[in-house]
N, C-alpha and C positions, 0 to 999 in steps of 0.2 A: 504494500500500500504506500501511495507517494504519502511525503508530511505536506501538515496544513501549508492553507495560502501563506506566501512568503510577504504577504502586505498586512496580514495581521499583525497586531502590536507587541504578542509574543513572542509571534516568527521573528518580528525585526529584531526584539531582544536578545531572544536564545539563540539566532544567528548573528549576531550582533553586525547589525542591519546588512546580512548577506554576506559575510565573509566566512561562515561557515562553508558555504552552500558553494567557494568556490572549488576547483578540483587539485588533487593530490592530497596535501595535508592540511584537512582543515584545524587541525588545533596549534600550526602554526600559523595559519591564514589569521584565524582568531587573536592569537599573542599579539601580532604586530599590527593587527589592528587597533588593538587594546592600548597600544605604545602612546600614540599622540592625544588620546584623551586622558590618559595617565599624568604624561608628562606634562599638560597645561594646567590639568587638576595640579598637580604638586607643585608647578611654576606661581597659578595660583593664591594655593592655600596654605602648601607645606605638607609634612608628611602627616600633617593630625587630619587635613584635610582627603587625603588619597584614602590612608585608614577609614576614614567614616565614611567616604564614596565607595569602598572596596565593602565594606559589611554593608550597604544599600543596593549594592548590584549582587551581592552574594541575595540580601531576602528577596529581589526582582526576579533574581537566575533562577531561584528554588520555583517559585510561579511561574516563570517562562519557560522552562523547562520542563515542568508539568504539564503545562497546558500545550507543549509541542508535542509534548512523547506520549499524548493519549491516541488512540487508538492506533499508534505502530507496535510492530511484532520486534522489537530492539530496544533492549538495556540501554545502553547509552547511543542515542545517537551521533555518529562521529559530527551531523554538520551544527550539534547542538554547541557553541562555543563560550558562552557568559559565565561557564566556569574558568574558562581558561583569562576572560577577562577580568574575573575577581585576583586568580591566583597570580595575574601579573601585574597587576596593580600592587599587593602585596610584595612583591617580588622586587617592584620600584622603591620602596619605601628608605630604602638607606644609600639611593644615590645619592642625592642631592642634585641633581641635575645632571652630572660630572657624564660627559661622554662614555665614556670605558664602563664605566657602573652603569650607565643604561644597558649597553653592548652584556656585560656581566650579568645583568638581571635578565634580561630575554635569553641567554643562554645557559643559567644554572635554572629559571623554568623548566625550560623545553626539557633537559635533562632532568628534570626529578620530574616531572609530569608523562614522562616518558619510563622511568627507571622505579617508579611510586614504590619509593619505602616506605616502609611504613613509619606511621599508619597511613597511610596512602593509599600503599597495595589491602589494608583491612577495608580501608572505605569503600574501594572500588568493588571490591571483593563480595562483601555484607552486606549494603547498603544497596537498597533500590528505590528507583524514583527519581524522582527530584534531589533529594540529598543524597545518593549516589552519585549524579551525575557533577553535583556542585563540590561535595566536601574533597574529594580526592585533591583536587587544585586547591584547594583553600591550602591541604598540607604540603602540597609542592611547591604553591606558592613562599611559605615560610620557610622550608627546608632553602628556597634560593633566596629567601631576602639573607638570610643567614649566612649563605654562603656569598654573597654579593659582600656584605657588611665583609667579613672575615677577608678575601680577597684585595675591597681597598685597603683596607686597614694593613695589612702586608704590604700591598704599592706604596703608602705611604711613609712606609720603614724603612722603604731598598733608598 
């Protein structure tokens, strides 16, 4: 069964307005999508600001994501992506704008969003629905904000 209309207001969120839905890998589609309203939120607000945006599109995702994945025959839909927009928002949070640490954050994502330690691999695993589809990235997201932080913090020793 195709997913709902992609001009629903779910659709546009859970695809986070069609970057899902493009081909190859949509949860990299979805990251770098995620990248520029990230980065202007935190230009912005700062990092308290991206934080309260990143737990507002987590409770969005959980509803978008519901209301996409009803009546499909799939767990997680791959072009479902507003998890992956919460976990890299997350994931932004200890650049501070700094070029390299954005480059850092989209790529200790992609690898724990891809590699899901746990509890990562428990969410994905256990969890269905909507909060399967959302939490796994909430913990990859943190597992890279962690490793972002840890990394500059290094760069700026050498």
């Amino acid at each position: 069964m195709a997913g709902p209309s992609p001009w629903l207001p779910s659709s546009l969120l859970a695809t986070w307005f069609g970057s899902g839905l493009l081909p190859g890998a949509p949860g990299t589609w979805g990251s770098l999508a995620a990248l520029p309203f990230g980065l202007v939120i935190l230009w912005l607000g700062g990092p308290i600001a991206l934080a309260l945006a990143a737990a507002l599109i987590f409770a969005l995702g959980l509803w978008a994501s519901a209301v996409y994945q009803r009546g499909l025959d799939r767990k997680d839909p791959g072009e479902i992506v507003v998890d992956e927009v919460a976990g890299q928002w997350l994931a932004l949070l200890p650049t501070a704008l700094d070029p390299l640490g954005v480059v850092l954050a989209f790529v200790f994502f992609r690898l724990f969003d891809i590699l899901k330690p746990w509890p990562a691999s428990w969410a994905d695993r256990a969890l269905s629905g909507a909060p399967g589809i959302m939490l796994d990235d909430i913990f990859a997201g943190l597992y890279a904000a962690a490793a972002t932080y840890g990394a500059l913090w290094l760069w700026s020793q050498a």
